[in-house]
C-alpha positions as CSV (number, residue, x, y, z in Angstrom):
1,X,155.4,87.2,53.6
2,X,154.2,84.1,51.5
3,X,154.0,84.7,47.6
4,X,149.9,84.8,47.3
5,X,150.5,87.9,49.9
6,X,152.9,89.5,47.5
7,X,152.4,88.7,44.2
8,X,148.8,87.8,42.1
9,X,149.3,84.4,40.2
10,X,148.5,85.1,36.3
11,X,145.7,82.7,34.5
12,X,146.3,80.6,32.1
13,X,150.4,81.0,33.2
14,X,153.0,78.9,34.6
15,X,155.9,80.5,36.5
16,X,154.4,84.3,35.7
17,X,153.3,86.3,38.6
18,X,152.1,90.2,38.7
19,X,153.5,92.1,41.8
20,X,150.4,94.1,43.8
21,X,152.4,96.6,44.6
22,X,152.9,97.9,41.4
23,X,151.4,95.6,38.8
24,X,154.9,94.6,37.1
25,X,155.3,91.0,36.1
26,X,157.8,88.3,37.3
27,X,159.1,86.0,35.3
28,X,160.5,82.3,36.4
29,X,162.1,79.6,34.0
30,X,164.1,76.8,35.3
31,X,167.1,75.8,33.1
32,X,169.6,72.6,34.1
33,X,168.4,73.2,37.5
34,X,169.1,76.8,37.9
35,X,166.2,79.3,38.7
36,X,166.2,82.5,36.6
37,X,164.0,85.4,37.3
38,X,162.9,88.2,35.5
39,X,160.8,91.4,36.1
40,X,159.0,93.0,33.4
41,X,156.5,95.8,32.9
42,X,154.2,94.2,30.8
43,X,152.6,90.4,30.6
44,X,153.4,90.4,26.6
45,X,157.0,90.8,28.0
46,X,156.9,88.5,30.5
47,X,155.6,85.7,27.9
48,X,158.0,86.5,25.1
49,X,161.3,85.9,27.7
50,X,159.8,82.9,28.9
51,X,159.3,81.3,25.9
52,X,162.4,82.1,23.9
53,X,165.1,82.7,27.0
54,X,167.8,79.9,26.3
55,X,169.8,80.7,29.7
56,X,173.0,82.6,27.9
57,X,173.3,86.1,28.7
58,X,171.6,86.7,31.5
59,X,172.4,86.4,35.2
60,X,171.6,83.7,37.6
61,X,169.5,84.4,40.7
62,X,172.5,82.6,42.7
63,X,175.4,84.5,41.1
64,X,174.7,88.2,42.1
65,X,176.2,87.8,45.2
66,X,179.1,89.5,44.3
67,X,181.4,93.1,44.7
68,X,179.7,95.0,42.5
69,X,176.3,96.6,43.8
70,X,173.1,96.1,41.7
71,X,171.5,98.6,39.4
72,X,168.6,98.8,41.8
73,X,171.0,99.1,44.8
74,X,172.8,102.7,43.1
75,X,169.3,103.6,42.1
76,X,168.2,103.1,45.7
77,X,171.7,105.4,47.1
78,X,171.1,108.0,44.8
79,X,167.3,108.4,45.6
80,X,168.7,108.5,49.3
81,X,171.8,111.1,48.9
82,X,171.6,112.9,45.5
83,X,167.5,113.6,45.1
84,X,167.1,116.0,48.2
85,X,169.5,118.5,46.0
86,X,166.8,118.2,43.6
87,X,163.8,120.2,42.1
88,X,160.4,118.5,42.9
89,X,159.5,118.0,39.4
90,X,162.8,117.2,38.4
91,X,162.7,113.8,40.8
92,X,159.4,113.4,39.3
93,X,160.4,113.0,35.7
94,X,163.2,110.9,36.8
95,X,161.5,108.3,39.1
96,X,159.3,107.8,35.9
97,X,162.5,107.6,33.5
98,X,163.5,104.8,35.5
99,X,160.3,102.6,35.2
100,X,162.1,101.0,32.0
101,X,165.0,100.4,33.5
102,X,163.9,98.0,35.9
103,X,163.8,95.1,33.7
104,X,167.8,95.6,34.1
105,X,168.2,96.7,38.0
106,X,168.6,93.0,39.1
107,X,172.0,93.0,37.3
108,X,175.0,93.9,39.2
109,X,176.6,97.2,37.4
110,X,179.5,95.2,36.0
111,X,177.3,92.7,34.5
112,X,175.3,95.6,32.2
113,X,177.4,95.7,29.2
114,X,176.9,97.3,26.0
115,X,175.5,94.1,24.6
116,X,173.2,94.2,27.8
117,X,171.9,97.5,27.0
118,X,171.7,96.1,23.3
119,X,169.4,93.6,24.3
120,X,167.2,95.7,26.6
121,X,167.1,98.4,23.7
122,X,166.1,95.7,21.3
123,X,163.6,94.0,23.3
124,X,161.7,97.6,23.9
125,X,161.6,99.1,20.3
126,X,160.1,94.8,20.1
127,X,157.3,95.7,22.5
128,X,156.6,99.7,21.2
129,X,156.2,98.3,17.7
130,X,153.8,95.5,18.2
131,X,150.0,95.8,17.4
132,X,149.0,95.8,21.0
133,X,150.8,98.7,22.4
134,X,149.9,101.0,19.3
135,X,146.5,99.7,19.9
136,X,146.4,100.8,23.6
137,X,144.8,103.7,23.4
138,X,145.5,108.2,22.8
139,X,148.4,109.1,25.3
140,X,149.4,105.9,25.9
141,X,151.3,104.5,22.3
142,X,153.3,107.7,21.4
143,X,156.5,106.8,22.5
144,X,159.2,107.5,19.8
145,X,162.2,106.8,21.2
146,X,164.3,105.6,24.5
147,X,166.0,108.6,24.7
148,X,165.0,109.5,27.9
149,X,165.1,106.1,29.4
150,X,169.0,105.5,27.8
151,X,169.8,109.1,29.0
152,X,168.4,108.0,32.6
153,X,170.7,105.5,32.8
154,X,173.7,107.4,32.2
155,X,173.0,109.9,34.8
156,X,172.8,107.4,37.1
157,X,176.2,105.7,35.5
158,X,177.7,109.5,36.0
159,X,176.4,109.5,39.1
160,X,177.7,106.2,40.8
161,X,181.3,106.2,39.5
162,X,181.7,109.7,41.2
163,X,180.0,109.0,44.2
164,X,181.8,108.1,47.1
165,X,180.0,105.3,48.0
166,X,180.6,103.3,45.1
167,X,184.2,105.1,44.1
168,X,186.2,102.0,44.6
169,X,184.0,99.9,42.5
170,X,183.7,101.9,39.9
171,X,186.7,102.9,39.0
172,X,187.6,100.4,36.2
173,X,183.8,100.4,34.9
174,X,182.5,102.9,31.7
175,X,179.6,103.7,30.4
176,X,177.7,100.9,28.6
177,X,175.4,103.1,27.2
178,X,177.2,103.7,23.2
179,X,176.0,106.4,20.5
180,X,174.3,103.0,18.6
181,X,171.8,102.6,20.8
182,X,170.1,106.0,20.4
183,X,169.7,104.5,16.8
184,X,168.8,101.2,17.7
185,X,166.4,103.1,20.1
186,X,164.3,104.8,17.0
187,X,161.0,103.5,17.1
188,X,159.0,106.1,14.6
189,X,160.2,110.0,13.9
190,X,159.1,112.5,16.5
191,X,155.7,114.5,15.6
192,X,156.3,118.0,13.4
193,X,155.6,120.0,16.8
194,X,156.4,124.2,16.7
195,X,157.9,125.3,19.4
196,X,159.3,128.9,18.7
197,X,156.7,131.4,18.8
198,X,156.9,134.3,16.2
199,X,155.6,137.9,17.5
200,X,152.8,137.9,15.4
201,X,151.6,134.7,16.5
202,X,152.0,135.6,20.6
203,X,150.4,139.0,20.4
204,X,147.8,136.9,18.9
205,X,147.4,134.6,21.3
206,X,147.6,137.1,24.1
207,X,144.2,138.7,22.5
208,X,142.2,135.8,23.3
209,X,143.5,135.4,27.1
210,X,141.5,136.5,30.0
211,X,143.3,139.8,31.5
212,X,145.4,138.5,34.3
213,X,146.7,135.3,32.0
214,X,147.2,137.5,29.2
215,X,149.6,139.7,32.0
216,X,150.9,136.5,33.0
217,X,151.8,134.8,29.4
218,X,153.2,138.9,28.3
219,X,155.4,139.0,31.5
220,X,156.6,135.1,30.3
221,X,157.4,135.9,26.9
222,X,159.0,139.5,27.9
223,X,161.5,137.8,30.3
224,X,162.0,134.5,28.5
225,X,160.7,132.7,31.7
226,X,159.9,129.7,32.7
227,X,155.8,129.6,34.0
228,X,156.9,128.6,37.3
229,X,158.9,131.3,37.4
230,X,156.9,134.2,36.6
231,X,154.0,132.6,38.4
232,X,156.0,132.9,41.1
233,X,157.0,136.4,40.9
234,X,157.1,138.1,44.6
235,X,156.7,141.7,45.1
236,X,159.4,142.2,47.2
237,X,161.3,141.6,44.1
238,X,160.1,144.2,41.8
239,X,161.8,147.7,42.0
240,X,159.8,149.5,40.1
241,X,162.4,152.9,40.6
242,X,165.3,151.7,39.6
243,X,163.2,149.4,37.1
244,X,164.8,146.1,38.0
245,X,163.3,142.3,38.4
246,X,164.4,140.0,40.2
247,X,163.4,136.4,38.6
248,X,164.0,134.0,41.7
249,X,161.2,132.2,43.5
250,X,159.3,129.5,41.7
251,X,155.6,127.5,42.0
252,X,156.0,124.0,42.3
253,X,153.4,122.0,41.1
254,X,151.9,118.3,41.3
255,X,152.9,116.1,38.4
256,X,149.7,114.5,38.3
257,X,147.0,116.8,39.8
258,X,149.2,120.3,38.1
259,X,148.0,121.6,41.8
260,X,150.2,123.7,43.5
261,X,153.1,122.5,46.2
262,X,155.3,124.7,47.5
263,X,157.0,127.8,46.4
264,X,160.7,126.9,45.6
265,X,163.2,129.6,46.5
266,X,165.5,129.6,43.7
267,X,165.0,128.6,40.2
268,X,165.9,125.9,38.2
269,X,169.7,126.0,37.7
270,X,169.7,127.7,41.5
271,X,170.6,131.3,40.6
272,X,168.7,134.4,40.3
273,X,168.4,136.7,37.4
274,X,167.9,140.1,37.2
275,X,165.4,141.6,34.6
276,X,165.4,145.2,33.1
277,X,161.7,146.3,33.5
278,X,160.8,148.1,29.9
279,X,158.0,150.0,29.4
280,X,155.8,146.6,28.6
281,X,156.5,144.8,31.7
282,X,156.2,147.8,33.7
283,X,152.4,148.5,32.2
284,X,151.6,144.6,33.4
285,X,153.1,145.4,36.8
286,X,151.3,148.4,37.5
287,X,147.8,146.5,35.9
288,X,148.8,143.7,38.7
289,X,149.1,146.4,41.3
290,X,145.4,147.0,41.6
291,X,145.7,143.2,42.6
292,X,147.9,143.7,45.4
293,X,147.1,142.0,48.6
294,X,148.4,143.0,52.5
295,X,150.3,140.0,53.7
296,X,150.1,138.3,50.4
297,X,153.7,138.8,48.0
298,X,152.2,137.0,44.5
299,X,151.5,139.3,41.9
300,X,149.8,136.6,40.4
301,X,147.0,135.2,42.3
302,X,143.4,133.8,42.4
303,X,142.1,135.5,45.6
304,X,145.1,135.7,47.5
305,X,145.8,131.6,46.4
306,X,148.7,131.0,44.1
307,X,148.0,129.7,40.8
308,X,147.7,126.0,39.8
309,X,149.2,124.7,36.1
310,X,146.2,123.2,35.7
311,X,144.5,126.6,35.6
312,X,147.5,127.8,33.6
313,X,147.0,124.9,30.6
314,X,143.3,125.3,30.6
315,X,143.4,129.1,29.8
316,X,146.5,128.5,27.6
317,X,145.1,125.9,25.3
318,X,141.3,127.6,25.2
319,X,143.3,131.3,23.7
320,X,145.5,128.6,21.8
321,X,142.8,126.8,20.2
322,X,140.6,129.8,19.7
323,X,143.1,132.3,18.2
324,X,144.1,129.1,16.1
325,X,147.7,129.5,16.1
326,X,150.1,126.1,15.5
327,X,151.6,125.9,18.8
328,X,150.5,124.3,21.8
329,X,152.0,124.2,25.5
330,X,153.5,126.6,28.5
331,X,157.1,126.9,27.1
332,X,156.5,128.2,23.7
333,X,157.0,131.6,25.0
334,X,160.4,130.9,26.0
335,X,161.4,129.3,23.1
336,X,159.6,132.3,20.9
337,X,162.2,134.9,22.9
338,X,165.0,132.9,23.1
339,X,164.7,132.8,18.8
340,X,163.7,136.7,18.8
341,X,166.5,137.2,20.7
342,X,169.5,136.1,18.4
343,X,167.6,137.1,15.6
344,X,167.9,140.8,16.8
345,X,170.7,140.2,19.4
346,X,172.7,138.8,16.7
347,X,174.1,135.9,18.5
348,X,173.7,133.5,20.9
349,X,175.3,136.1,23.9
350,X,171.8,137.7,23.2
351,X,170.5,134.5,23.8
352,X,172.3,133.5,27.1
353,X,171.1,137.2,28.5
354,X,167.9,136.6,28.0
355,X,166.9,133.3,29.0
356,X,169.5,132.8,31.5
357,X,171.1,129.6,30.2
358,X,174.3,129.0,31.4
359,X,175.0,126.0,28.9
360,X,175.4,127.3,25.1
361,X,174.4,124.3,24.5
362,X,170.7,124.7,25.5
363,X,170.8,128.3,24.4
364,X,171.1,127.2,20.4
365,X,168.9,124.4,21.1
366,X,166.0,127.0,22.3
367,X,166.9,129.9,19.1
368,X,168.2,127.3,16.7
369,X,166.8,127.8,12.6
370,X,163.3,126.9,11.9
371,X,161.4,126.4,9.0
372,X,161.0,130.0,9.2
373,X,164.8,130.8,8.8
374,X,165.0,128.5,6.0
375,X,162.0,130.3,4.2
376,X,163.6,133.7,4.7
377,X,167.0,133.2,4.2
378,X,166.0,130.8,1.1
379,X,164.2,133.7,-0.2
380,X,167.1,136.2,0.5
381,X,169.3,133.5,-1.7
382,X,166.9,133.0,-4.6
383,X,166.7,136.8,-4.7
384,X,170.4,137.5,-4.9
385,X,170.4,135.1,-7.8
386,X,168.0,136.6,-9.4
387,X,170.0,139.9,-9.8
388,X,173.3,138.3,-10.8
389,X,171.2,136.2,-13.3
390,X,169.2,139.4,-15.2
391,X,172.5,141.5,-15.2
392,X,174.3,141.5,-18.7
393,X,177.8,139.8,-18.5
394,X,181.0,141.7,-19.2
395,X,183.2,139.2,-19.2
396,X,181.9,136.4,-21.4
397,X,183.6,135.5,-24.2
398,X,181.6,133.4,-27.4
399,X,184.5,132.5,-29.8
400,X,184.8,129.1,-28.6
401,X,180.9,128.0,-29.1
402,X,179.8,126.2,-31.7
403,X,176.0,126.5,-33.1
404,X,174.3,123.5,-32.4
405,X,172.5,123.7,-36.1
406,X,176.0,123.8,-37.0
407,X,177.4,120.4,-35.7
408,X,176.6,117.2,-37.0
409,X,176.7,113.8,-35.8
410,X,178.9,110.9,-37.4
């Protein structure tokens, strides 16, 4: 294939071309005779390496040939032999984690070092901070961080020195990726965003949902589910004698169109979780009962058709928006348990029962203190002080203190 078949030459460029497959830019500079090549995801990029690249630190197109296997070449072998273990939207998120990361997947893994990652880190925060990006438009110039993208690459460190493909390898290699470049990483603080749900706030926005969403986000925030989850509820696992739920299958959806895929048979961390079926979940199964369809098993449906998130968001966010409470999203009723939960449970076991966490971790990261807690528990302190402040002493002593009108200066 000749270059004008591949690649779109750039106006008003030398040595800059834009791939058509997916509009990324390469870079070219000659230095003492040596070619060096560079991919970028946006032209500003590509311009800014061009013109200030002095040749040190980088790798020469001529010199990867050598043992250790290229970013791009683990990213390829784990897309091949770790992604079919994982959820749909899970490979979703991580494909686009990854687009950042391919400024660096030329280099072979021994050659990305923690001043490599430096670098890279430093040459991002460069581009998220200029005029242009922030200009680009809503949606676009949010970014925060590189959390995710830094966080990307060590899964996929973690991942290639334990597979077995790469064992031999990787055996003397660690992680480049160092607690700096989270910081380094900062680009502006993240938005004030609530994500813990109080009661009075849910029962509030259940009043402006239409009846079989308002079931739906009551049966979410009584069994701490994920909306995949409950959307996915089947029949054959409600026992409505012995009171039990079973929380197993789960709606996939589309990334991009929210439409629904497939229905997964396990959830997220791949294990079932049974659910005690109180007198408020079973009212919402027996309202979804009237529903019931032969040779259909979703107790929620649209005419027999299971739901699509995009359905799901656009009835969220209208009873959102009109019962004008500050939260916003899907997964704010499983935050708002989780936190109801160790406040009444006590303790994070509450917490872990729940949701069905199995990481402690993620279960004081979805209850952890609020604003809220500060407010009530500041309150609590102020009052306490109050009463020891207002009660007469018994104890003090004034034999020592001198009168102020008393004492004079030299």
């Amino acid at each position: 294939m000749s270059r004008s078949e591949k690649y779109l030459k750039i106006k008003n460029t030398k040595g800059i071309y834009q791939y058509k497959q997916n509009g990324q830019y390469m870079a070219e500079k000659r230095l003492q005779g040596k070619l060096h090549i560079r991919t970028f995801v946006s032209l500003f990029e590509a311009k800014q390496w061009q013109k200030k690249f002095d040749g040190t630190n980088d790798v020469l197109v001529e010199e990867q040939n050598n043992c250790y296997s290229t970013l791009k070449e683990v990213w390829k072998t784990m897309q091949k032999k770790h992604f079919p273990l994982l959820a749909t939207s899970t490979k979703s998120i991580w494909i686009r984690r990854y687009k950042l990361l391919e400024n660096l997947e030329h280099f072979p893994m021994d050659k990305i070092t923690p001043s490599k990652i430096t670098e890279w880190v430093t040459a991002r925060v460069e581009y998220f901070s200029t005029e242009e990006y922030q200009g680009s438009g809503r949606g676009v110039a949010g970014r925060c961080n590189l959390n995710n993208e830094l966080n990307m690459f060590v899964t996929i460190f973690n991942w290639y020195k334990q597979s077995e493909d790469f064992e031999k390898e990787a055996l003397l290699l660690t992680c480049p990726v160092k607690p700096k470049h989270r910081k380094l990483g900062f680009i502006k603080p993240l938005p004030d965003k609530l994500k813990q749900i109080n009661v009075q706030d849910a029962f509030m926005f259940f009043d402006f949902l239409r009846p079989m969403y308002r079931d739906l986000a009551k049966l979410q925030f009584f069994t701490a589910g994920r909306i995949g989850e409950v959307a996915g509820i089947q029949w054959k696992n409600v026992d409505l004698k012995n009171r039990r739920l079973l929380i197993k299958e789960t709606c996939v959806w589309d990334m991009s169109s929210k439409m629904f895929i497939e229905l997964k048979p396990f959830p997220k961390n791949r294990e079932a979780r049974a659910v005690f079926i109180t007198d408020e979940i079973l009212e919402i199964l027996n309202n979804r009962l009237a529903f019931r369809l032969a040779r259909n098993d979703y107790v929620f449906h649209v005419e027999g058709e299971p739901l699509n998130y995009c359905t799901i968001q656009v009835n969220y966010k209208a009873a959102q928006r009109k019962s004008g409470i500050p939260y916003t999203g899907t997964h704010i009723l499983r935050h708002g348990m989780a936190k109801l939960a160790r406040q009444v449970g006590g303790g994070l076991d509450a917490v872990l029962a729940m949701t069905g966490h199995k990481d402690l971790k993620l279960a004081d990261h979805y209850s952890k203190s609020t604003e809220d807690d500060q407010k009530n528990f500041s309150e609590k302190i102020m009052s306490h002080i109050r009463k020891e402040v207002g009660k007469p002493s018994t104890t003090c002593e004034f034999g020592n203190v001198i009168r102020l009108g008393n004492f004079k200066t030299g």
